[in-house]
N, C-alpha and C positions, 0 to 999 in steps of 0.2 A: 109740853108744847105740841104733840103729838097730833091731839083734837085739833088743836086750833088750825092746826096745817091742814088738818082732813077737813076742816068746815072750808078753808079756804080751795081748795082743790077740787071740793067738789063742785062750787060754785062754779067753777070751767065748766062744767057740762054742761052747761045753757048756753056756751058761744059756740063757732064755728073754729074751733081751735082742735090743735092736737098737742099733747103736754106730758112730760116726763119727768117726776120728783126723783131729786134723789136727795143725798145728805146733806148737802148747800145750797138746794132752790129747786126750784122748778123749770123747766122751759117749756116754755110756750112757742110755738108756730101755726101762726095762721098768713093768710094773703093780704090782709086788710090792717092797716093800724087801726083803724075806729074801730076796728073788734077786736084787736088786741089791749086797746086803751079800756073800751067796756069790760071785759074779760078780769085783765086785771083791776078797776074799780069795784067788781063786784066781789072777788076775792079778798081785795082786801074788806072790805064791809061786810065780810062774813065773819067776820072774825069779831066775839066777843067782847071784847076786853078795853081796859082802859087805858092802854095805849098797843099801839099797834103801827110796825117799821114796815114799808114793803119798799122794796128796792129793786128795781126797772134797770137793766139794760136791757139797749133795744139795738140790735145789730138787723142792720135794711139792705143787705147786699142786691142790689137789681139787678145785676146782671146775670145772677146765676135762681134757679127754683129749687138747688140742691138740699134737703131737709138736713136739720142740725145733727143728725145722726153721721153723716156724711163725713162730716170733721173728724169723728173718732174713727171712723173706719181709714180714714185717709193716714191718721199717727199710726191705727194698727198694722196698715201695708208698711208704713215707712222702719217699724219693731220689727215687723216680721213675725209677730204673734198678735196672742189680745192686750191690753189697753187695760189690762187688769190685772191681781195677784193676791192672792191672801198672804198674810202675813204666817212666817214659819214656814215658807215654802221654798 
């Protein structure tokens, strides 16, 4: 599934989006839903195949500009480390 992820990920570089894959999804952050909605429509239409799931949450906090980055740094202060660990370690 590898490709199909890459076909669809690349297709974000035509929106006004910023976006970080990791091993369950991707996130996307932009300012606008209509470019979040475009964004993600054309990702999924990138994708090859004969069927094909994309699954949307859409978290719209207005009150705050804070990037979703912001969340992990926030558990990391509350650890007292990183937010991360290899296994065996």
């Amino acid at each position: 599934m590898a490709a199909d992820v890459a076909d669809a990920v690349a297709a974000l570089d035509e929106f006004d989006v910023s976006y970080e894959t990791n091993p369950m999804g991707t996130v996307i952050e932009t300012d606008s839903i209509d470019e979040l909605l475009a964004a993600v429509a054309a990702a999924h239409k990138a994708v090859e195949g004969d069927r094909v799931s994309t699954f949307l949450k859409v978290d719209d906090k207005r009150t705050s500009d804070a990037p979703a980055a912001a969340k992990v740094e926030g558990v990391e202060e509350a650890l007292g480390r990183a937010a991360r660990r290899e296994r065996g370690e």
